[in-house]
C-alpha positions, 0 to 999 in steps of 0.5 A: 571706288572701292565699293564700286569695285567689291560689288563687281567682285562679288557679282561675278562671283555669284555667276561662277562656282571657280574662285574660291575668293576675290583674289582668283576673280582679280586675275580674270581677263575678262575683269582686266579687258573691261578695266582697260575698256573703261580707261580707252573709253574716256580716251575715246570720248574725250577724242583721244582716238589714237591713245584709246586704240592704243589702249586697246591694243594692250588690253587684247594683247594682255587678254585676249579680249577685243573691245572696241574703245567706242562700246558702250558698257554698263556696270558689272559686265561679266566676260568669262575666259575671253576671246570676244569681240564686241564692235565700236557701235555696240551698247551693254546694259548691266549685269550682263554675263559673256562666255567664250568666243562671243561676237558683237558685230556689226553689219555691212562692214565693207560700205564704209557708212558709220552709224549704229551697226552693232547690238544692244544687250540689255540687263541680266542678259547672258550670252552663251559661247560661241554666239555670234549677235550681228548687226544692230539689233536688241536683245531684251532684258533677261534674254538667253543666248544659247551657245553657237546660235546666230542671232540677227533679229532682236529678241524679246524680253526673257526669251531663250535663243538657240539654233542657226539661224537661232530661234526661240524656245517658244516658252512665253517670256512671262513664264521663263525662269528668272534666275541664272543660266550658264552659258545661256543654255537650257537643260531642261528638255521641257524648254523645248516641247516641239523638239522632244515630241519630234524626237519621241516620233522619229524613235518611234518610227524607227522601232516601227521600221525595225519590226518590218524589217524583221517581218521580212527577213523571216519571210525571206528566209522561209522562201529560201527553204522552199525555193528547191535548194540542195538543202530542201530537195534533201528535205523532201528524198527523206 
């Protein structure tokens, strides 16, 4: 248990630069939600159903952080600074990283219809603050999620989504980096190339509209001095 317990320390580590050891990382919310979680998990399943929302209950009290006794989480799941919800039918591999203010919901809530209503995240992925991942849907090995998208289909292994209603960056997934993302956000405007060269248009458009402009300003000011204007008809006595 104790090693069980010194890996997941260590894995969350190596996805924040912050604690300057295991201790800080002990006082983490997002380690406490997911104690409490694995504790109103077994509850859960053992059909405790009351004690496990009472668990619940507690751990969001405590830190912020709503996990539904019903979700499914594998090792090492990494939830930074809290505010997350993550729904009853919701399934988490391992090595999965969540920032901030993150929803796994579910879809249709007001039918009353149980059944597998919110996502699956499988291994390594990493999911940026304020995404919102809805319904029941499956997101790859190793996707990224960028921060705020909306994502509501499944996402292909490896594959960066990003936007409202969020889609992918277009870079093959055979080809994305394997390593670790903060906040599952690119920074690399290559990542992009669609973006970057409609951007470079839209600049070169409007230098193209500033020397009009100009153009017609000099023009027009050169129709002024002709025009008979107190100043030209002096011009022209002199």
């Amino acid at each position: 248990m104790f090693k069980r317990l010194t890996d997941y320390l260590n894995s969350i580590e190596a996805r924040d630069p912050a604690p300057r050891s295991r201790w800080e990382v002990l006082l983490y919310p997002g380690l406490w939600a997911v104690g409490f979680h694995r504790l109103a998990h077994w509850l859960y399943e053992g059909k405790l159903f009351f004690l496990a929302r009472a668990v619940n209950h507690i751990a969001r009290f405590v830190t912020a952080i709503d996990i539904h006794p019903g979700a499914k989480i594998g090792r090492h799941l990494f939830i930074d600074h809290g505010f997350t919800v993550i729904g009853e039918t919701a399934e988490i591999g391992d090595n999965v990283t969540i920032y901030q203010c993150v929803t796994l919901g579910g879809t249709n809530p007001a039918n009353g219809v149980p059944g597998k209503r919110h996502p699956t995240l499988a291994d390594n992925v990493i999911v940026g603050s304020g995404a919102q991942i809805l319904g029941p849907i499956t997101v790859g090995p190793r996707a990224r999620i960028g921060a705020n998208a909306v994502v509501t289909e499944d996402v292909p292994e490896g594959a960066t989504m990003v936007g409202v209603k969020a889609r992918s960056t277009l870079v093959p997934a055979e080809t994305w980096q394997k390593d670790f993302m903060p906040y599952g956000t690119p920074c690399q405007e290559p990542c992009e190339p669609s973006g970057v060269k409609r951007i470079e248009d839209l600049e070169a458009d409007v230098s193209a509209l500033q020397a009009e402009l100009a153009a017609l300003r000099a023009t027009l000011a050169a129709s002024a001095s002709d025009d008979g204007s107190p100043a030209s008809r002096k011009r022209t006595r002199g």
